[in-house]
C-alpha positions as CSV (number, residue, x, y, z in Angstrom):
1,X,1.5,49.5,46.1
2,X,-0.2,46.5,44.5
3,X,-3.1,44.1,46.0
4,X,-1.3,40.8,46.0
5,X,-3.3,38.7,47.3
6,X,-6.4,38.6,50.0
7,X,-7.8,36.2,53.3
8,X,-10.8,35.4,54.4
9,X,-11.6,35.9,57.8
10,X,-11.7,32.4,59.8
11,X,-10.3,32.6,63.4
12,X,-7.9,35.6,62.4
13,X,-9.2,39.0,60.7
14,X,-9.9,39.0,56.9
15,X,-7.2,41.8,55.1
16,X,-5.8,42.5,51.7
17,X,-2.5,42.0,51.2
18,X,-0.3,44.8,49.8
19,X,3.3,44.7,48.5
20,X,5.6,47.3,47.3
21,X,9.1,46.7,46.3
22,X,9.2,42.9,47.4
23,X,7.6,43.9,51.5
24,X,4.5,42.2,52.1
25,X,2.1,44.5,54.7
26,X,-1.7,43.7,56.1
27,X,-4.5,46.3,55.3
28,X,-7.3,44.5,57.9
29,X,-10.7,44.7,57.3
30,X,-12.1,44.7,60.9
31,X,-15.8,46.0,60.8
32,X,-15.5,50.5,61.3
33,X,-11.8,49.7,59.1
34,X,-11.9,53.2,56.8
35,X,-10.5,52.6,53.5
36,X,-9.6,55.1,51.2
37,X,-7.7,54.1,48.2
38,X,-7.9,54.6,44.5
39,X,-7.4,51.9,41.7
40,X,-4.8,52.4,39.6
41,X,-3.7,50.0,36.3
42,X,-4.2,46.2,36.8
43,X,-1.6,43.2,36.0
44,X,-0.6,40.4,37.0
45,X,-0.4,39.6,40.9
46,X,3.3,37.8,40.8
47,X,4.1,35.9,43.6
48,X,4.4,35.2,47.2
49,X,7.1,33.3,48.8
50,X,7.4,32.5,52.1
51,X,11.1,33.3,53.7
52,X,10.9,31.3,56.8
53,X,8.4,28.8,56.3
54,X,10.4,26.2,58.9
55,X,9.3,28.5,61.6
56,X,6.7,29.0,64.0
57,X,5.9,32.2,62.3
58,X,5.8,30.4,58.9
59,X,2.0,31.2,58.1
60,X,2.0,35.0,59.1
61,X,2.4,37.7,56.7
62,X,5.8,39.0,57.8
63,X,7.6,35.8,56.2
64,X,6.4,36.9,53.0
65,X,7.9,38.3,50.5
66,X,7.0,39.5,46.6
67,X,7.7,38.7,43.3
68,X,6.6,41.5,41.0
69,X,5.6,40.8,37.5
70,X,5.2,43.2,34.7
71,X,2.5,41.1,32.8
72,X,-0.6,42.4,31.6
73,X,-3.0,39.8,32.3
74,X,-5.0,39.9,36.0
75,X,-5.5,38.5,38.5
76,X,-2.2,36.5,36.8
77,X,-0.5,35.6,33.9
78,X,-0.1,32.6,32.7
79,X,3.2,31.6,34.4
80,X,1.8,33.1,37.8
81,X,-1.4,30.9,37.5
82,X,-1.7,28.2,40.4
83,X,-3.4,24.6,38.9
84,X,-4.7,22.8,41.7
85,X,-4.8,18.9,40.5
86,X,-8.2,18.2,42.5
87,X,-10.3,21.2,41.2
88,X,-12.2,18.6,38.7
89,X,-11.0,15.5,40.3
90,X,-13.5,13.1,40.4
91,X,-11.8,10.4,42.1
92,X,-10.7,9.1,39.4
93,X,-6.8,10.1,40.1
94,X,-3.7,8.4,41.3
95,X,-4.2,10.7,44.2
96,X,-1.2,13.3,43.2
97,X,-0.7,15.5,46.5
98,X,0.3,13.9,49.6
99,X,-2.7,15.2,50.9
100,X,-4.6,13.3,48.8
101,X,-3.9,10.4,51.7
102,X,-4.9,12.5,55.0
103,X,-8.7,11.6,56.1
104,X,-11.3,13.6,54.1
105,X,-14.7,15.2,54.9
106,X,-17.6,15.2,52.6
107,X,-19.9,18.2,53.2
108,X,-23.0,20.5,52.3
109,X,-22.3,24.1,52.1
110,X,-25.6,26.1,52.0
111,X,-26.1,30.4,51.1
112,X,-29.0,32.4,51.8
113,X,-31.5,32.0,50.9
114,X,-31.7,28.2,49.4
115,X,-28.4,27.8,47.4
116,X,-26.5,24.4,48.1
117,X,-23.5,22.6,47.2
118,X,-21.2,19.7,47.9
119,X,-17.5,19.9,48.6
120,X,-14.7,18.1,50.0
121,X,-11.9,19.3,52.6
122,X,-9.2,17.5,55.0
123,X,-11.0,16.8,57.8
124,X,-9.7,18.8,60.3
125,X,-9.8,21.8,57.7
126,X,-13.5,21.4,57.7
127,X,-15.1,23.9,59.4
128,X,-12.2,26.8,58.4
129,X,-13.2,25.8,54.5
130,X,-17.1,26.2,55.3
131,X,-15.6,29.6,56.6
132,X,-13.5,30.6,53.9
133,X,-16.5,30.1,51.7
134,X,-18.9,31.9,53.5
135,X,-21.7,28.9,53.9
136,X,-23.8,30.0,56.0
137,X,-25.5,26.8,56.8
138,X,-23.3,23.4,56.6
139,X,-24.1,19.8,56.8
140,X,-20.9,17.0,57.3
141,X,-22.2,14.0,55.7
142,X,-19.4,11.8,55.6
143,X,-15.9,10.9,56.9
144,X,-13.6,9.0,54.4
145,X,-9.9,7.6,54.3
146,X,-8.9,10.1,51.7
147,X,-9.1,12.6,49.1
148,X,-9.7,9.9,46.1
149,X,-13.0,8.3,47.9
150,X,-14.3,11.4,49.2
151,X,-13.8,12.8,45.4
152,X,-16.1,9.8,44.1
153,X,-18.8,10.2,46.8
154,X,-19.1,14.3,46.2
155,X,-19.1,13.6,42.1
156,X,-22.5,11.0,42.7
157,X,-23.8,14.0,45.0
158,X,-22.7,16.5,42.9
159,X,-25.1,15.1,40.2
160,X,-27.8,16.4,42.0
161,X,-26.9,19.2,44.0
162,X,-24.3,20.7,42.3
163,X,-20.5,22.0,43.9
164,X,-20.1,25.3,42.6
165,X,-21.7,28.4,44.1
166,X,-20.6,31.5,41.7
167,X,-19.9,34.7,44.0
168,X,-22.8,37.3,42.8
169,X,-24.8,34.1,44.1
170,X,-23.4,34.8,47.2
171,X,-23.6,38.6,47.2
172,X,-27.4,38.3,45.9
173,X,-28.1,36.3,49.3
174,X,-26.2,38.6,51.7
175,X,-29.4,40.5,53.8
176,X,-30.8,36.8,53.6
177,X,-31.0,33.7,55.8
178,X,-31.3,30.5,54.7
179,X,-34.5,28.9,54.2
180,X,-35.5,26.7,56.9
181,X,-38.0,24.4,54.9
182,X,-35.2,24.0,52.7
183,X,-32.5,23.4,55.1
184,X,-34.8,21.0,57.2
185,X,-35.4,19.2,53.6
186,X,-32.2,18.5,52.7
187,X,-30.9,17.4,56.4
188,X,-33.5,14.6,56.6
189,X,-32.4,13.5,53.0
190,X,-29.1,13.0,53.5
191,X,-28.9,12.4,57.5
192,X,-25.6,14.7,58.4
193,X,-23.2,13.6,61.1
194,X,-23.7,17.3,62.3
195,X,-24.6,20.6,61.0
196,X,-23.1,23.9,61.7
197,X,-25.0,27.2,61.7
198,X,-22.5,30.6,60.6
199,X,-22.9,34.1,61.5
200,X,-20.3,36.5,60.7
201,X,-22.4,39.6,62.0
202,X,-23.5,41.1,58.8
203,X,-26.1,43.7,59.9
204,X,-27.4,44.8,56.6
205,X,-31.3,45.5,55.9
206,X,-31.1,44.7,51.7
207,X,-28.7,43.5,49.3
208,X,-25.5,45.8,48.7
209,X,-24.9,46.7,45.2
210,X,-21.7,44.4,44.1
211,X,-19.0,46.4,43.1
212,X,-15.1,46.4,43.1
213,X,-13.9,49.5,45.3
214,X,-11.3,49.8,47.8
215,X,-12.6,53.1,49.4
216,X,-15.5,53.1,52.5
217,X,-15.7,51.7,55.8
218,X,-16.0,48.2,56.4
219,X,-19.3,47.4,57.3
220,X,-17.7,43.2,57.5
221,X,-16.7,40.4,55.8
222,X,-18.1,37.0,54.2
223,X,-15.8,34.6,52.6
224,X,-13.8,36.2,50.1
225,X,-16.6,38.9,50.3
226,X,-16.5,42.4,51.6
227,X,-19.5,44.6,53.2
228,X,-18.3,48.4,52.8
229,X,-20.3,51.5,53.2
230,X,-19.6,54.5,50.8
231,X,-21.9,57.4,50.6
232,X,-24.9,56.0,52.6
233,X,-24.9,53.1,50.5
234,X,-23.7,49.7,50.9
235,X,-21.5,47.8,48.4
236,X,-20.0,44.1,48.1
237,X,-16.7,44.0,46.8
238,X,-15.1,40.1,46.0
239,X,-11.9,40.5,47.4
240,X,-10.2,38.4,44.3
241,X,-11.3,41.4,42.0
242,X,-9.1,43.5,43.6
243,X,-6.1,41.3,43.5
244,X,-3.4,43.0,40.9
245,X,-4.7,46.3,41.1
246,X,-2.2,49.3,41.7
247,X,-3.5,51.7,44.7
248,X,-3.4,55.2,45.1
249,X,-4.0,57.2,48.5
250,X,-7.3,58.5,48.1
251,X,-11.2,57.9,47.5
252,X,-12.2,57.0,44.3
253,X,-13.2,59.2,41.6
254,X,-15.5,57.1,40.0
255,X,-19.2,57.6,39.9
256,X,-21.0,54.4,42.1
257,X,-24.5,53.6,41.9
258,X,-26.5,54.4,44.9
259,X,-28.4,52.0,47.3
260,X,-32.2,52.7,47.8
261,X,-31.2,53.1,51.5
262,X,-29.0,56.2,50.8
263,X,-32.2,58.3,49.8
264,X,-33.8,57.0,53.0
C-alpha cells in the first residue's frame, strides 16, 4: 500500500489517499483517528485518473483509480511531475488555461503569529484556497476579470509582502494566533473588501515537533498539515512528505524526539 496523494480538509474531512494494485481507498484524519502504520521505501507517487469524471460522483475518491510507477524519485519522477503554467505567472501570459478567463480574487493570507502573503484564486474558490492553505487570518482585497490582471496586481503586492509561505513557517506558528497589531496594520493599509477569521480547532499548548510519521492519533488538521499525538508528545507531519511512501501495518520503529510536554 502506497500514499498517493493527500486533501486538505475544507468542507469534507482531510485523509491520505492509499492505493494498492490500481484501488484508490480514504484513510481520514478526523480528530481521535488512530494511525498506526510504518514507512516503508519511497518512489514516485504515479498517477491518479479519474474513471467517471462525467458524473455526479466525479470528484469523490471511488472514481479514482492508480497508475503505479516504479521510479525512484519522490514525491514523483519526472514524467509524473504536474507543471502548473501560473505558478510564476506574473501576468505577463497569453492566459493559457481556460481558467485563466473566469473572474479572479486577489487576497492576503496571514499565519500565526505575523506571517503574510498575497495570492490569487477563482473567485468563488476563494475562501476553500485560504482553507487549503491553512491562513488563519485572510483579507480579499480585490475582485478582477481574470487570472492575467489579478496576476499583475499580486506581482506589484508581492514586492512588498511576499506570496510564498514555506510549511515549517506554518508548523512554527501552530500553538499561535495571529498578531492583532499586525493584522489591524495591514487591513487599514490595504482597505480589504472583507476579512475572514479561521479556526480549525487545534487545541495545542506549544509548538509540535515537525516530523514525517504516519503512526499516533490525530490530534487535527491545518492545510496540508497534520496535528498527531505519539507518546505524550505532539508532532506536525506535512502531509506532501508522506506522499510515495510504502506502508506497513504497524507503529513505527523509529526513535522520535520528545515534546517538553511529555515529561510534564
Amino acid at each position: 500500500m502506497q500514499v498517493v496523494g493527500y486533501r486538505a480538509r475544507v468542507e469534507d474531512h482531510a485523509a491520505l489517499l492509499l492505493a494498492e494494485d490500481g484501488a484508490v481507498t480514504v484513510e481520514r484524519l478526523d480528530p481521535e483517528t488512530s494511525l498506526a502504520y510504518r514507512l516503508g521505501e519511497r518512489r514516485c507517487a504515479g498517477a491518479l485518473e479519474r474513471v467517471d469524471a462525467g458524473s455526479e460522483a466525479g470528484d469523490s475518491e471511488e472514481s479514482l483509480v492508480h497508475h503505479d510507477c516504479a521510479a525512484a524519485d519522490a514525491p514523483y519522477c519526472a514524467e509524473h511531475t504536474s507543471r502548473w503554467p501560473c505558478a510564476r505567472c506574473t501576468g505577463d501570459c497569453g492566459k493559457p488555461i481556460e481558467a485563466c478567463d473566469e473572474e479572479h480574487a486577489v487576497y492576503l493570507a496571514a499565519f500565526a503569529p505575523d506571517t503574510v502573503k498575497v495570492g490569487v484564486t477563482r473567485s468563488w474558490r476563494l475562501e476553500t484556497r485560504l482553507r487549503e492553505q491553512g491562513a488563519d487570518r485572510a483579507a480579499h482585497l480585490r475582485t478582477v476579470a481574470d487570472g492575467r490582471i489579478a496576476r499583475q496586481v499580486e506581482a506589484d503586492i508581492a514586492a512588498e509582502l511576499g506570496d510564498r509561505v514555506r510549511v515549517p513557517t506554518k508548523i512554527a506558528g501552530l500553538a499561535d494566533t495571529v498578531e492583532e497589531a499586525f493584522w489591524t496594520s495591514l487591513c487599514a493599509e490595504y482597505d480589504p473588501l472583507s476579512t475572514y477569521d479561521f479556526d480549525y480547532g487545534l487545541a495545542i499548548a506549544d509548538r509540535p515537533i515537525a516530523e514525517t510519521l504516519a503512526t499516533g492519533t490525530v490530534v487535527g488538521t491545518k492545510g496540508r498539515v497534520a496535528v498527531l499525538e505519539n507518546g505524550g508528545s505532539v508532532y506536525a507531519v506535512d502531509l506532501r512528505d508522506l506522499v510515495g511512501y510504502e506502508l506497513d501495518e504497524g507503529t513505527t520503529e523509529r526513535e522520535l524526539q520528545s515534546s517538553l510536554g511529555a515529561f510534564g
